[in-house]
N, C-alpha and C positions, 0 to 999 in steps of 0.2 A: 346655626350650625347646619339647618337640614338646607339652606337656601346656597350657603358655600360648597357644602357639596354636588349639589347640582352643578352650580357654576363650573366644578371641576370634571364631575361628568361629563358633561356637555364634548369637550374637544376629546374625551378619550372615547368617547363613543362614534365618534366622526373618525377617530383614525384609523382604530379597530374596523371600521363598515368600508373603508375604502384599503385595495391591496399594495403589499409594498411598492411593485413598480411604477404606482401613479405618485408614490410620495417622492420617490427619488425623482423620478423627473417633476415633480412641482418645488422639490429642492432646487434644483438645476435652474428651471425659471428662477427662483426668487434670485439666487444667486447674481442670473446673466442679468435680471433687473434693477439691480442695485447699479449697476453699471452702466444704464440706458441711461448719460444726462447729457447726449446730445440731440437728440432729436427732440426734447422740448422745449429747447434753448434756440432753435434752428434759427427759426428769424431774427431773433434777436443777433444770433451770430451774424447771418449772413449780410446783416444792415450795418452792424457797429464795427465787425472787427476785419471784414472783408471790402465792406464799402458799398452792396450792393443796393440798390434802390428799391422800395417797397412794391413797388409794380415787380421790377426783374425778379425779386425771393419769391413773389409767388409763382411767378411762372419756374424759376427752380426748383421748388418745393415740388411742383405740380409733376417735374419729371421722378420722383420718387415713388408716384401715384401709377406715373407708366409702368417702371419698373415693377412696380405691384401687381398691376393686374396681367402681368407676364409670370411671375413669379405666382402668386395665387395657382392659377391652372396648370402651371409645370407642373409646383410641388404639389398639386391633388393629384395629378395623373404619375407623377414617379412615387408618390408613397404608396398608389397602387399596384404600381408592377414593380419598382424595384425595394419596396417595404420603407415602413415608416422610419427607420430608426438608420437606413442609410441615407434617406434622404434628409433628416435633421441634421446630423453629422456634417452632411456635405453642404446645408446651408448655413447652418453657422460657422465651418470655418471660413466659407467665403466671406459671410458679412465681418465678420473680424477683421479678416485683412484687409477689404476693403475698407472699414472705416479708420484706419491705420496709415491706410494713402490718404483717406481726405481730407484727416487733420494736415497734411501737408500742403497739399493744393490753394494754387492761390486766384490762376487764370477763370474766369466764366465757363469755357471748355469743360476743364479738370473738374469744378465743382458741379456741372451737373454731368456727367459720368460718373461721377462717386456717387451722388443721388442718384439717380437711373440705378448704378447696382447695387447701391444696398436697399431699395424699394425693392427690387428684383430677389437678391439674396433673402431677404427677413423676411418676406412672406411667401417664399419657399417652405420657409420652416412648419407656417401655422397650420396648414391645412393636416399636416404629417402629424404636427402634435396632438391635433383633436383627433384625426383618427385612433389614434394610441389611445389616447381615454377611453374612449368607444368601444375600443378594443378589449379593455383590459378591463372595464367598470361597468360590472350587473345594472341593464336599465334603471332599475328602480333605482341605484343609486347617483345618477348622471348628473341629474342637477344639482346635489350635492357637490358631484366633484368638481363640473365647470364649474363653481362659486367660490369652490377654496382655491381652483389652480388660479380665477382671477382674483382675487384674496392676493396670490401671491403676487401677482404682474403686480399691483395694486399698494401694495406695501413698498417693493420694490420702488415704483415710481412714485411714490412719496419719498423717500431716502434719497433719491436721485435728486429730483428738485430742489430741494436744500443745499442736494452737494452741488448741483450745477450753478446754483444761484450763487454760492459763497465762494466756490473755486471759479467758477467761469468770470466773476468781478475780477479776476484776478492772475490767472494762467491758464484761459481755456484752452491750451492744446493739453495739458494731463487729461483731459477728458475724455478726450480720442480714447489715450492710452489706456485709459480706466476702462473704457467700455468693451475697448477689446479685449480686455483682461478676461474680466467679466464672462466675456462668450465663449473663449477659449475653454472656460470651465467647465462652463456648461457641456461644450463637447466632448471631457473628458470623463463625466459623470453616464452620459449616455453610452459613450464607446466601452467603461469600463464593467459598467451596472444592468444598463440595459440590455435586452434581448428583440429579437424582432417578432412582429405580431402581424404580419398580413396574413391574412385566409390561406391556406395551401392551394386554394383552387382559384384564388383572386385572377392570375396573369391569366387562364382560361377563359373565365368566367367575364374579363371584360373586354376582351374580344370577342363574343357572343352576345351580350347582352347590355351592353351599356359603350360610350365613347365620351370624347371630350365636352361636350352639347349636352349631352344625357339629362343634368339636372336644370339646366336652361329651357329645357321643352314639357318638363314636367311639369304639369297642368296644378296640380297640388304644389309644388317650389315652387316653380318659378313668382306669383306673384308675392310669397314670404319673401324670394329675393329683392325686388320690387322693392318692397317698403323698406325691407334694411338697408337700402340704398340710399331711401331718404334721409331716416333716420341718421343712417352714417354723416349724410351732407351737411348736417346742421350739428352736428356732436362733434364734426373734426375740426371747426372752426376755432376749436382752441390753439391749434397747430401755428396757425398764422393770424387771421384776425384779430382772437382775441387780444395776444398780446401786443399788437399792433396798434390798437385801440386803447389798452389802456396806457402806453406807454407813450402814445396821446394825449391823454390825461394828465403827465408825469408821473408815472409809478414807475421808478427806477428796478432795474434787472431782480434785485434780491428782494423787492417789496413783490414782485411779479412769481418770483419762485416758489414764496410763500404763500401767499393766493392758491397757485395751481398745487399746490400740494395739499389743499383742504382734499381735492377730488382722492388722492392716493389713501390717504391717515382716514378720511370715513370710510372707505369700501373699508379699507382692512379693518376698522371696528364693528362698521356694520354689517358688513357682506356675509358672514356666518349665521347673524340673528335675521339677515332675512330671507336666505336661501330656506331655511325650516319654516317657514310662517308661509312661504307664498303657495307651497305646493298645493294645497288645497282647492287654490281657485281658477278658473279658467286662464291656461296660458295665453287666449286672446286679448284677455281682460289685463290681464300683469302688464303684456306690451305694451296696451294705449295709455293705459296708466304712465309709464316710464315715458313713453313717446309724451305726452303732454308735458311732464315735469322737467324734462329736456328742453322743450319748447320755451316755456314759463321762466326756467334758469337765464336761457341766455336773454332773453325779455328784460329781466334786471338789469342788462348791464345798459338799458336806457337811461336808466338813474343812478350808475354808479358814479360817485365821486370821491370816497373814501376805500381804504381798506379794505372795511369791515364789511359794507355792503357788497364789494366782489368777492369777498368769501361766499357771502350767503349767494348769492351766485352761484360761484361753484358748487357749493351745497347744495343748493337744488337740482341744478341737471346731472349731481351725482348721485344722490338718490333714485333718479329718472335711469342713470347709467346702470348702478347695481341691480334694479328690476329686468330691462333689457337684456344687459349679454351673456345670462347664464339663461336663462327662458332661453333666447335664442338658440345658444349656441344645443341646450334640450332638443329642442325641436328639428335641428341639423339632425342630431345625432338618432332619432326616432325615425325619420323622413328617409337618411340614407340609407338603401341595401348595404349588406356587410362586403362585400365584393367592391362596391363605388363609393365607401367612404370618404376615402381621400378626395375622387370628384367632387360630390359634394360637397365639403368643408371646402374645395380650393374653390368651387363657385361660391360659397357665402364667402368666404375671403375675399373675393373678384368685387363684390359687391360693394364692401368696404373700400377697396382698394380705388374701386370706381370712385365714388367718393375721396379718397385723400388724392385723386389727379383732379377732382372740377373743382374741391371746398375752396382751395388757396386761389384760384384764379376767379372763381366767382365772389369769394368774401372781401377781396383785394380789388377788385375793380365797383363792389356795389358801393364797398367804404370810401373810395376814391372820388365816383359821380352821385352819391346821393348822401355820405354820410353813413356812421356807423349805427344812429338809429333805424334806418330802413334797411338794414342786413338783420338787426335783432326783429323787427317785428316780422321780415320775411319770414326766420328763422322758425317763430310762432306759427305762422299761418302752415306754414311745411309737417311740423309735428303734429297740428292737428288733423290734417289732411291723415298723415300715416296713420294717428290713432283711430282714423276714422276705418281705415281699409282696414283695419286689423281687426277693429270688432266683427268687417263684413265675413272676411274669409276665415274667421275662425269654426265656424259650424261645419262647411265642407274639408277644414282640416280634421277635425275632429270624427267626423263620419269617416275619413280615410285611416286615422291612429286604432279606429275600434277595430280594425282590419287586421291589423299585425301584429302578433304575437308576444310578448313580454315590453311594449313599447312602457317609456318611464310613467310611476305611478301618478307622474300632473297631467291635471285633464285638461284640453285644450278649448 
């Protein structure tokens, strides 16, 4: 009895400690993420049902990645001056619509212009979102909250894959439809719900004391951005390699769905029980950690030939994942002045983004001239390289966090 109750405790004490407007918009996410099953299906779309050649998807793929890192640093610099909650608005109804045109398109043209803007559009959104938790969520409780809002992306993209996998065998253009459904919703939760939260003195304050560059020359960021870059390059390989490989292999679309859905169905069971367990320990320490079992995961797929073994796969580097992007996304959020928030997060966005434009063109040309095993071991050698910087530059992070004022209770 005394152990069930605990268990019940647990999520009402989490909900109670975080305020309503972080839940409604992680509503919002989970919702628009039930609806994301095009972009994990991408290649496999643009090979099967478009015709495109595994060289040309990745260099299509690769313009999504442009789109990105355009997108990234708009929306950090307009969720700071014109607020986070018009600039989410404004980038999910574009992404809706655009991905609305793409399921129609059928030209090389058309499909990467749709790519270019919904890379452009969707990570408009992210930098505005994390600012808003920042915003709205007592340091102490940060990493808690980035672990439930990816908790939610996380669930979301489990439920996706299945449906992509079962419906895309079968009428992938409802997906388009679905997806924009999806966002559309999302934007009505924020237009209806939310409110805006930028500093009163934000549009002052960054024209004085910060610009577009700002966290790029920062001597404490920039080399955290650095390594999320790496990280990023070897984590987004699922985008296009992975399933390119195993499909290689013969593991048909809906054997392929189910695989990548191990990563979404474990964060969402375990992302809760390890956001509480890690705060304890040095956040350098949790990153190399995740950076290694990142590495280690896609290493498996040197040996995969069954099913089973590319679960555990993805089980590994999702466990490698759940340690990373809440630490991370911590440390953005401790690192950025309240005034450059949105910079910030649109330069860790940048970072990533950098990543999803080189992974597909680098994983797709190493698997092409050497084989899919010498992408997996590069992949290893990269994550240890990161976990290695991570353990360096943590001590001078650290000396800088004891600096600032209510920064979150993990010690770095």
């Amino acid at each position: 009895m005394g152990s069930t109750m605990l268990v019940l405790s647990a999520p009402i004490a989490l909900y109670k400690s975080l305020p309503r407007a972080f839940w409604l918009l992680w509503l919002g996410a989970l919702i628009s993420r039930l609806g994301n099953c095009v972009l994990p299906m991408m290649a496999i779309y643009l090979t099967r049902e478009r015709g495109v050649s595994l060289t040309t998807t990745g260099t299509l793929v690769a313009l999504y990645g442009i789109g990105s890192l355009f997108g990234s640093l708009a929306g950090g610099a307009l969720a700071d001056r014109i607020g986070r909650k018009t600039t989410m608005v404004s980038s999910l109804s574009a992404s809706g619509t655009v991905m609305l045109f793409f399921g129609q398109a059928h030209a090389l043209p058309a499909l990467g212009i749709c790519l270019f803007l919904l890379g452009l559009t969707t990570d408009a959104f992210r930098p505005a979102c994390q600012a808003y938790v920042a915003d709205v969520v007592e340091p102490k409780d940060r990493i808690r909250a980035f672990s439930v809002l990816y908790w939610a992306f996380n669930i979301g993209f489990a439920v996706a894959s299945v449906i992509s996998g079962v419906v895309g065998d079968r009428h992938f253009n409802l997906l388009f439809f679905f997806d924009a459904a999806t966002t559309f919703a999302f934007v009505g939760i924020i237009m209806l719900k939310l409110v805006e939260t930028r500093p009163e003195k934000s549009a002052h304050a960054t024209a004085s004391a910060g610009h577009l560059l700002t966290p790029f020359v920062d001597r404490i960021f920039a080399p955290f951005l650095a390594l999320n870059c790496v990280i990023s390059l070897v984590f987004l390989q699922f985008q296009v390699a992975l399933p390119a490989a195993l499909s290689a292999k013969g593991f048909n679309l809906t054997q392929y769905g189910s695989i990548i859905a191990v990563n979404g169905f474990l964060i969402a069971i375990a992302q809760p029980l390890v956001a509480s367990r890690i705060t304890p320990f040095a956040r350098s320490n949790v990153l190399a950690l995740g950076s290694l079992l990142i590495g280690f995961g896609y290493a498996l797929n040197i040996a995969v030939e069954q099913v089973s073994l590319a679960m555990l796969s993805v089980a590994v580097w999702t466990i490698g994942e759940l340690l990373w992007m809440p630490t991370s996304a911590s440390i953005v959020a401790d690192l950025a002045p309240a005034h450059l928030r949105g910079r910030y997060n649109g330069a860790n966005s940048w970072s990533w983004s950098a990543a999803s434009l080189v992974a597909p063109i680098i994983g797709t040309q190493v698997m092409n001239q050497y084989g899919s095993p010498a992408l997996w071991w590069s992949a290893l050698g990269l994550c240890i390289i990161a976990a290695l910087g991570h353990l360096a530059t943590g001590a001078r992070r650290r000396e800088h966090l004891a600096l600032i004022p209510g920064a979150s209770g993990m010690t770095d």
